[in-house]
N, C-alpha and C positions, 0 to 999 in steps of 0.2 A: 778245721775239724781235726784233733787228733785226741793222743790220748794225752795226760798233762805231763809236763816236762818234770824230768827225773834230774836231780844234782847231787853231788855228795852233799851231806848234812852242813848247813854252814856253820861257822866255828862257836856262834853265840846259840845255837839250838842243840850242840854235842851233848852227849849221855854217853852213861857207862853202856856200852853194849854188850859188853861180855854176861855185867847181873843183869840185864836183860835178858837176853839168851838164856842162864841158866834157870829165870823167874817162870818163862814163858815154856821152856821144856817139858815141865810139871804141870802146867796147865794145860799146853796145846802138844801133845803128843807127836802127831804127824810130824812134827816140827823136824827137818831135818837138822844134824848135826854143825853146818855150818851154816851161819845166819846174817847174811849183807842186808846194810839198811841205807836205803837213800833218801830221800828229802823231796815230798815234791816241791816244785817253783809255785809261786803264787802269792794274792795276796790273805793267804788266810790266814787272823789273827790265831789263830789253834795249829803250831807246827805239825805238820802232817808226812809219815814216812810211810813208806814202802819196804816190807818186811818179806826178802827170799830167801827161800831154802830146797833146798831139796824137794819138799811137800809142799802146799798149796803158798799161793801168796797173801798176804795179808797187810793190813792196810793198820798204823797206829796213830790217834791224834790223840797229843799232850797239851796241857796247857802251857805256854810259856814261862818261860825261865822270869826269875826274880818279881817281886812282888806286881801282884794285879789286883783290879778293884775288883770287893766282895764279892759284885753281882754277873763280872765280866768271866767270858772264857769258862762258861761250865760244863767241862768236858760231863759230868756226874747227867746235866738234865739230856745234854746229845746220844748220850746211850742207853739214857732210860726211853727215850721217844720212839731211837731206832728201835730197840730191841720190843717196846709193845708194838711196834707196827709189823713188824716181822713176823712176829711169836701169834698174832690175834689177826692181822691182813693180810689182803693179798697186793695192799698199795709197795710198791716197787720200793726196797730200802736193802743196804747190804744187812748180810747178818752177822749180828756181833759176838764175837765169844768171851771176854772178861771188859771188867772192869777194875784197872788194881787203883785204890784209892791211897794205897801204901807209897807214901814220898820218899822211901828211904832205896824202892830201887831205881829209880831213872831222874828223883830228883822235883816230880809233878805228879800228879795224880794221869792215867793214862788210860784208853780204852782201847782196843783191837777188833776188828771187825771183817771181813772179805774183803775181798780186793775183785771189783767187778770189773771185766774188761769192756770194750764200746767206744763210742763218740763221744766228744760234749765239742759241743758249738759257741763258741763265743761270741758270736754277733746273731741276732737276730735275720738280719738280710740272707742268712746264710747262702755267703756266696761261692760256699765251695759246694754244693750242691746245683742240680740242675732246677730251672722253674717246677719241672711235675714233678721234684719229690719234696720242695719247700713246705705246700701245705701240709702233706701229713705228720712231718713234723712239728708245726704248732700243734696242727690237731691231737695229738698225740699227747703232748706238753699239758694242754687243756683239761685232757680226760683225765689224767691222772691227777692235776690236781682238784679235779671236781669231786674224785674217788677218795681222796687225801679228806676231804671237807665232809663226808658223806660221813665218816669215821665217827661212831656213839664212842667218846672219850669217856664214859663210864665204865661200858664195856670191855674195854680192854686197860681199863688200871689207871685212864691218865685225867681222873677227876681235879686229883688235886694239881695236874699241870701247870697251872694259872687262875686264875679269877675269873670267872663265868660270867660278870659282868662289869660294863663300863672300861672295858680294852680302849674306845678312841679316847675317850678324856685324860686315861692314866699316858697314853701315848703321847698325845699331842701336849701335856704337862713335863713328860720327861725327856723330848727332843727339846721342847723348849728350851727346859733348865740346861741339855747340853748342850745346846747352841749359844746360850748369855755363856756358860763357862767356858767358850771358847772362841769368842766373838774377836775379831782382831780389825774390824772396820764396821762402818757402818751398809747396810745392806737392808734398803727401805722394803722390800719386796718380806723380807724375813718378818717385818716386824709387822707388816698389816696379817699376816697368816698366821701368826703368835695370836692377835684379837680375833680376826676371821675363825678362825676352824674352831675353836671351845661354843661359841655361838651356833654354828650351823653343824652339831654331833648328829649322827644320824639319828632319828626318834626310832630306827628299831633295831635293837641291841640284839646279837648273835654270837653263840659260842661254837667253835669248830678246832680243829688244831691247828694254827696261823702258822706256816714255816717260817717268815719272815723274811726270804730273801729266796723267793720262788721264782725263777728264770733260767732262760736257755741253759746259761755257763753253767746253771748247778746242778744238772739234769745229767744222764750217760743213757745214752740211746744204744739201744740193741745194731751188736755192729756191722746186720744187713739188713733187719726194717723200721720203721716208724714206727718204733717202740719205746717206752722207759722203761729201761730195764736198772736204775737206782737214781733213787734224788738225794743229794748228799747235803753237805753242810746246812746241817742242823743250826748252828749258834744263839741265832735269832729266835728259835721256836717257842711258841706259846700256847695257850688256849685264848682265843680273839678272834675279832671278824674276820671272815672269811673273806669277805671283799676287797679286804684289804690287801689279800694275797694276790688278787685279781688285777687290784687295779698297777699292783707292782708290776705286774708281769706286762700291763698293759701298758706301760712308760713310754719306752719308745715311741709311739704312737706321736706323741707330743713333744717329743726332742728331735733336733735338726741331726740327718743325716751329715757324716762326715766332719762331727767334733769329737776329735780322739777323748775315748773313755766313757763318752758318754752311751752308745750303741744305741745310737737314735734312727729312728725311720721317715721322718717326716722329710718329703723330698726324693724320695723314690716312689717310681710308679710301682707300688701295689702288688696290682692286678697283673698287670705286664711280669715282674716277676713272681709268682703265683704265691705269695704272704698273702694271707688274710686280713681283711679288716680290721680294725678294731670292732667295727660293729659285728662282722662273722664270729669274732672268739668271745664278743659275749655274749652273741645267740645260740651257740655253742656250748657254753660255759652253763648257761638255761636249761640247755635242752638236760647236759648230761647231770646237772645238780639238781633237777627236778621245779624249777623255780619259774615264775610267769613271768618275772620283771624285776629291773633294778632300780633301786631306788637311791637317789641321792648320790649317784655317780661320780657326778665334780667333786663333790665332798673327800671322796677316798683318791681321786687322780689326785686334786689339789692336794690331802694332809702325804701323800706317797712322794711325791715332788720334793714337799716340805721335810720329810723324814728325809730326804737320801741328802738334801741339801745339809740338813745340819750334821748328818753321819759324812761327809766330805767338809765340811768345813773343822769336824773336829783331826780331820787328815791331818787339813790345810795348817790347825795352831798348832796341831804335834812339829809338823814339819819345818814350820819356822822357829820354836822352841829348840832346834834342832841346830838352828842358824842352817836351814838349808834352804842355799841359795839356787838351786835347783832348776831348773825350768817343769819341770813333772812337778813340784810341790804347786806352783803359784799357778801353774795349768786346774790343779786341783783346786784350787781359791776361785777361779774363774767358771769354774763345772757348776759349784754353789751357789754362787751367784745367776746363771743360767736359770736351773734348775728352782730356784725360789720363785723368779720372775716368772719361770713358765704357771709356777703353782700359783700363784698369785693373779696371773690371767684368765685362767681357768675358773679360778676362785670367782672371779668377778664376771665372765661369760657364763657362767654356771649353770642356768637352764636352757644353753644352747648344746648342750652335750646332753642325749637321750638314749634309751636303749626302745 
């Protein structure tokens, strides 16, 4: 549990800071006179700094330096989301103040938002916590995204977000494709869940705001209760089932405890440390979303499986296009590999998973 680790800027994400400063002066007033920027750590494909001054602190994510594909790294759709969730909710998101789309000062298009203070928890077991304050953190995690879901995207401006329908076909079509474009072995588990999931699409289509990478790590907990007090990285977000966000969050559930990266749970007692079930956070997830029942469960555990496999596998070809020789790259090759097999069991145990 901390807050995320701060470094100076590294030398391939550098920017002019000075036309910085002077861009940001005119727009953010407060803005003290001298302006230190550092870098958080992490892996977030969207460079992310930390912006002090004298006046409040602030938070900027760019897109990265030199060329990116069309669709990737849109800083433009993460601030349009945050700022109607903000502006029209009371769902927990920092608040943003510009967006410069001007590449002439820092080099990318950029947005600026608050700088929330708090927790984020990187493993689900969280074991820097005691057992009695474990649950209210998921629970907590739960509600807010049940509140997230709850969200009439007309109302607040984000009609045109996404596609209102047919989210898992368009999904499970373009992990696909990035999974062949990045194939580097054969991985039989992959390819029965390429024909499995288009065949078993959920028969009932649902439109909500999908964040697409909803879990502990991307959450900041109020920093003395079982609260979210901001959900952050956006990158992923769309308009698509909602389930989908659910059964992401539910992953661990079905990944072995104690395989670095993966923040698997299966293999610890539970109960004993006071985590919730899976079946508690999605009667939970029921209670707070208004919903009787879930339908077609395995379908969203197994295509969730399948998405993080082929988003790790496209790691795994960057990394050896890289020629790295690595031990963390080819760990990454092996996470994929997991990760399909488990979607793929599932897939096939399928109506032995119930809500």
């Amino acid at each position: 549990m901390n807050e995320p680790e701060l470094i100076d800027v590294l030398p391939a994400h550098r920017f002019d800071e000075a036309a910085l400063a002077q861009y940001l002066r005119q727009q953010l007033p407060e803005l003290g006179p001298e302006l230190r920027v550092r870098q958080f750590q992490g892996g977030q494909s969207n460079p992310t700094y930390l912006l002090e001054s004298a006046g409040p602190r602030y938070v900027l994510r760019k897109k990265p330096p030199g060329k990116v594909l069309p669709s990737a790294h849109m800083v433009e759709r993460e601030y349009k989301v945050i700022r109607a969730l903000s502006e029209h909710t009371t769902v927990p998101v920092p608040r943003v103040h510009l967006l410069c789309e001007d590449e002439t000062i820092i080099g990318t298009a950029f947005y600026v938002m608050d700088h929330i203070e708090g927790r984020i928890f990187g493993h689900p077991a969280l074991n820097e916590l005691t057992a009695a304050e474990r649950r209210p953190i998921h629970l907590a995690a739960i509600d807010t995204m049940a509140e997230l879901h709850q969200v009439d995207v007309e109302k607040v401006g984000l009609g045109d977000f996404g596609k209102a329908q047919g989210y898992f076909a368009r999904q499970v079509k373009r992990w696909s494709g990035q999974y062949q474009a990045s194939r580097t072995g054969d991985m039989p588990a992959m390819e029965e869940l390429m024909r499995w999931l288009p065949e078993h699409a959920p028969q009932r289509d649902e439109c909500a705001i999908a964040h697409g990478d909803y879990r502990l790590g991307n959450l900041i907990f109020d920093p003395s209760e079982a609260k979210v007090a901001a959900i952050l990285d956006w990158e992923l977000s769309t308009l698509g089932h909602p389930l989908a966000d659910l059964a992401y969050f539910c992953l661990p559930y079905h990944l072995p405890a104690g395989v670095d990266g993966l923040r698997g749970l299966i293999g610890i007692d539970l109960q004993g440390q006071g985590i919730p079930s899976e079946q508690d956070v999605l009667q939970r997830y029921c209670l707070k979303s208004g919903r009787d029942a879930i339908d077609d469960w395995h379908v969203f555990v197994a295509f969730s499986l399948f998405r993080l496999a082929a988003i790790l596998q496209g790691v795994y070809a960057r990394a050896l296009q890289g020629n790295a020789s690595n031990a963390d790259a080819l760990q990454v090759g092996q996470r994929a590999g997991l990760l399909a097999e488990a979607g793929w069991r599932i897939a096939q145990n399928g109506s032995g998973v119930t809500v």
